[in-house]
DSSP file (Angstrom, degrees, kcal/mol; ACC not computed):
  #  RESIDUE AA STRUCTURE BP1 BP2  ACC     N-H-->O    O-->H-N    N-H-->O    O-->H-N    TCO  KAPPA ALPHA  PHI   PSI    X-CA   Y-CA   Z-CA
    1    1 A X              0   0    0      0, 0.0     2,-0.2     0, 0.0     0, 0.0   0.000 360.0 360.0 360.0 139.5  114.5   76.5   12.7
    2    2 A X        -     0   0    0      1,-0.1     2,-0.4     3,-0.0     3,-0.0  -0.506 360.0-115.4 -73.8 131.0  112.1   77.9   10.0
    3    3 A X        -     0   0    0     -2,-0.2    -1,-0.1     1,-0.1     3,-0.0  -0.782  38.3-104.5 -90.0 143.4  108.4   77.9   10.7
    4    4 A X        -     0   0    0     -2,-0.4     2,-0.6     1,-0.1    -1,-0.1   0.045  38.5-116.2 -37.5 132.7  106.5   75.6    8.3
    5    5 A X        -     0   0    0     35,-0.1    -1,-0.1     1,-0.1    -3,-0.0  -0.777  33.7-110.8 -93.2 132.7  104.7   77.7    5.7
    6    6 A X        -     0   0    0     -2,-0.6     2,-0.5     1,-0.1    -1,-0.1   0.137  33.9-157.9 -69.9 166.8  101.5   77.2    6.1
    7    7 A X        -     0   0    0     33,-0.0     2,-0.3     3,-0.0    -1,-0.1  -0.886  20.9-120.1-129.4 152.1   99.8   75.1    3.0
    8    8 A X        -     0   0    0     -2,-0.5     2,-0.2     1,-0.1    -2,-0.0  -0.504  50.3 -87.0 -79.4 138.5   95.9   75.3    2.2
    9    9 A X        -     0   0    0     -2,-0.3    -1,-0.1     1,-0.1     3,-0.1  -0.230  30.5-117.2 -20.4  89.1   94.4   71.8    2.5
   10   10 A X        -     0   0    0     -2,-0.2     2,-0.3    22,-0.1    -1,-0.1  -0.018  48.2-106.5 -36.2 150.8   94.3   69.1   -0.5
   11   11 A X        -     0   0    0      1,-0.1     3,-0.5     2,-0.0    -1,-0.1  -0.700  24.4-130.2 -71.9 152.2   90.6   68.7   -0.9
   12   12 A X  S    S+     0   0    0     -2,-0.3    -1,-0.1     1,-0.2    -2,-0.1   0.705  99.3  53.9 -72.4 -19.4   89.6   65.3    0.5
   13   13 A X  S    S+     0   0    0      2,-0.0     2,-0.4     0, 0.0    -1,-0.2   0.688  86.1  91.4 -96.0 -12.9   87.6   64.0   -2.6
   14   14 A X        +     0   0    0     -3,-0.5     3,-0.0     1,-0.1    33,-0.0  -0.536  43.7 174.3 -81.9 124.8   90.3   64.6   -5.3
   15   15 A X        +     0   0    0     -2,-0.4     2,-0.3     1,-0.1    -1,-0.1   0.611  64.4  54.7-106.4 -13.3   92.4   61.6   -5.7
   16   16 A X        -     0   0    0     12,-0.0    32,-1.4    15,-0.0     2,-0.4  -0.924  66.5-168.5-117.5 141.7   94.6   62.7   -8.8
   17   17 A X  E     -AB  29  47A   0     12,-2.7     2,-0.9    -2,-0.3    12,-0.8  -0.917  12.9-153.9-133.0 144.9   96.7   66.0   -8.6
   18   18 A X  E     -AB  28  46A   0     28,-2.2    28,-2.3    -2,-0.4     2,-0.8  -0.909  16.9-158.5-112.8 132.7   98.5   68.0  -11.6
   19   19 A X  E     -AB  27  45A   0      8,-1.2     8,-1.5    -2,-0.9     7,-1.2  -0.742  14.2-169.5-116.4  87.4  101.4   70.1  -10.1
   20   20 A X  E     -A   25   0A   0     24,-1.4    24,-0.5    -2,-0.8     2,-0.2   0.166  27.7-150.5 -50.5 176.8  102.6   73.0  -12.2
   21   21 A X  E >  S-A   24   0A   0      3,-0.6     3,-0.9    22,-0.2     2,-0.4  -0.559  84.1 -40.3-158.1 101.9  105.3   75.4  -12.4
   22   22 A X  T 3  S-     0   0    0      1,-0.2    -2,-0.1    -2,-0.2    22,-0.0  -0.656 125.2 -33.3  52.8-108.5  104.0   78.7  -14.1
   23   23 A X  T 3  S+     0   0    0     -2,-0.4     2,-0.5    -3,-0.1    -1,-0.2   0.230 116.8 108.2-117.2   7.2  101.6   76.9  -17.0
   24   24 A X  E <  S-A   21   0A   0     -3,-0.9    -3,-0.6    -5,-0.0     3,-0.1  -0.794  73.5-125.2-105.5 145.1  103.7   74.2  -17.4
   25   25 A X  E     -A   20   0A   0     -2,-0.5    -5,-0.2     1,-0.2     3,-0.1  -0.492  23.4-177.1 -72.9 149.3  102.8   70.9  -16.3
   26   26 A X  E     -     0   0A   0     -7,-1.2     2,-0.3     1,-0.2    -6,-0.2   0.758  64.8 -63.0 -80.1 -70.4  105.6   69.0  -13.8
   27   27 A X  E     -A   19   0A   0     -8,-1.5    -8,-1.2    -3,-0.1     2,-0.4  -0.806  44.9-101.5-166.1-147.4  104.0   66.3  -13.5
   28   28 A X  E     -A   18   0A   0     -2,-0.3     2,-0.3   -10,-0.2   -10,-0.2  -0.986  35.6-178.9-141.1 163.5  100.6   64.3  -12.3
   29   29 A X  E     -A   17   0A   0    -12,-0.8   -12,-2.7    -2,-0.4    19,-0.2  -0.955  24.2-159.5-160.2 144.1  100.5   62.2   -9.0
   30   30 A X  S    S+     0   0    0     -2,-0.3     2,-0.5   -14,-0.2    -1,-0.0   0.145  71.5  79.2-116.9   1.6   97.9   60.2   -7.4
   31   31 A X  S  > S-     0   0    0      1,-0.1     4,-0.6   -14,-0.1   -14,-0.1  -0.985  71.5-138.8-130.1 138.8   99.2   60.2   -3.9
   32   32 A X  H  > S+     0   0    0     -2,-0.5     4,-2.4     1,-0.2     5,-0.2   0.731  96.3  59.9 -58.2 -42.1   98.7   63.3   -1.4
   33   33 A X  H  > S+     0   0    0      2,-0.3     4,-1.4     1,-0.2    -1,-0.2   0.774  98.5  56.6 -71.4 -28.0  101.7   63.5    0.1
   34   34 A X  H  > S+     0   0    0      2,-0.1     4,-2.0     1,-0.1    -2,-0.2   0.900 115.1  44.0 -76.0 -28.2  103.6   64.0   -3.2
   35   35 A X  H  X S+     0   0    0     -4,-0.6     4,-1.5     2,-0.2    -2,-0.3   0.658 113.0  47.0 -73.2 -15.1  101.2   67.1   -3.7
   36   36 A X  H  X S+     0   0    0     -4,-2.4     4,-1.8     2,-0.2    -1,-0.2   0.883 117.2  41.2 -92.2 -25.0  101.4   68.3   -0.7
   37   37 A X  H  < S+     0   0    0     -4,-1.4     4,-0.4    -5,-0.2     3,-0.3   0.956 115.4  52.4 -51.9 -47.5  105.4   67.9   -0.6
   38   38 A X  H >X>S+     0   0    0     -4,-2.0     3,-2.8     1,-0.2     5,-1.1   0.969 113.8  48.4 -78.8 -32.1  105.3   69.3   -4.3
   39   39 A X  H ><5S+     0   0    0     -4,-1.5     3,-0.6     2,-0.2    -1,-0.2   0.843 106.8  52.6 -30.2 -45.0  103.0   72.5   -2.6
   40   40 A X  T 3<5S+     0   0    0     -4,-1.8    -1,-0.2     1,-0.3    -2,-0.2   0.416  99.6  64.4 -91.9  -9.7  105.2   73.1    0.2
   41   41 A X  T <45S-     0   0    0     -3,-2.8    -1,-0.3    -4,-0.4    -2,-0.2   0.544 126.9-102.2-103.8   4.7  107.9   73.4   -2.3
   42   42 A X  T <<5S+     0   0    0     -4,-0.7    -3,-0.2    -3,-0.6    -2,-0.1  -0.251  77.5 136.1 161.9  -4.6  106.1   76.4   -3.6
   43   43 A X      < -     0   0    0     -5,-1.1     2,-0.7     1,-0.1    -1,-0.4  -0.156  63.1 -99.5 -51.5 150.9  104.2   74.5   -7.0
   44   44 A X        -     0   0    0    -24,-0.5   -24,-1.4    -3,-0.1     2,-0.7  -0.684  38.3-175.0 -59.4 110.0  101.1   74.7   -8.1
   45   45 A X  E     +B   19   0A   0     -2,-0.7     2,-0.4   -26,-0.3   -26,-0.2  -0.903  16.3 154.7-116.3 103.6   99.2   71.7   -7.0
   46   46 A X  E     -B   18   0A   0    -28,-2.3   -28,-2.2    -2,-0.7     2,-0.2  -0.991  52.1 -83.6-117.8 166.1   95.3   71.4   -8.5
   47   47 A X  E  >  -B   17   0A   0     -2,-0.4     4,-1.8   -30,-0.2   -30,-0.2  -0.399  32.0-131.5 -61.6 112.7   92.9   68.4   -9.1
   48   48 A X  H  > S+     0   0    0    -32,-1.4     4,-1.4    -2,-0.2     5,-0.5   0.864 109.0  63.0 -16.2 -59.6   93.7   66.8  -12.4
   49   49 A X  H >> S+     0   0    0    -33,-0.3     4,-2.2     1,-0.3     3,-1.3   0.938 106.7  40.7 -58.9 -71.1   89.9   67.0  -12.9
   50   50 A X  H 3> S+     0   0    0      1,-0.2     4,-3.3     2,-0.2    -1,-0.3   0.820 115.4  51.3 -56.4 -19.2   89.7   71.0  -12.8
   51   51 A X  H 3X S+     0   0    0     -4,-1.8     4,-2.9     1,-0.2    -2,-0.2   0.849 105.9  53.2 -68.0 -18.8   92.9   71.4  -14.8
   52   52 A X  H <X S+     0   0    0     -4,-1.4     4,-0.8    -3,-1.3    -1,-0.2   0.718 109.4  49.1-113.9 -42.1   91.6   69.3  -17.1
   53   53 A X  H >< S+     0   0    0     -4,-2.2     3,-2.0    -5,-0.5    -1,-0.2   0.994 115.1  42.2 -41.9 -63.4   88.2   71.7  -17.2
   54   54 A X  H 3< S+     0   0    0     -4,-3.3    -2,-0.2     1,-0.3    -3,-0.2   0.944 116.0  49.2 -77.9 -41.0   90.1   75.2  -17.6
   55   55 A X  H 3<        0   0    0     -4,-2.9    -1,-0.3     1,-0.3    -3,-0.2   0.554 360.0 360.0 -90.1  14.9   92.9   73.6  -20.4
   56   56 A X    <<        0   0    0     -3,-2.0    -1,-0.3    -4,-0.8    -2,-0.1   0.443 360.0 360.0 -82.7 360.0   89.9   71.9  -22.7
């Protein structure tokens, strides 16, 4: 059996997540457990709210 790799911590306050794949978006999700699944599949996971900063 593989050990889990570990994945850094959603932040607790963020309730919307954008999950990338290089610079393109995959998709957006509001429940944690689909970012942390889409993480653990090696995507980019940030808070909607900072992607939303850096692509303005």
């Amino acid at each position: 059996m593989t050990e889990p790799k570990h994945v850094p911590d959603l932040p607790q306050w963020c309730n919307s997540w954008t999950v990338l794949k290089g610079n393109r978006i995959v998709m957006e999700t509001w429940s944690r457990w689909t970012a942390q699944k889409s993480l653990e599949m090696g995507f980019e996971v940030i808070p909607t709210s900072e992607w939303l900063a850096v692509s303005t």
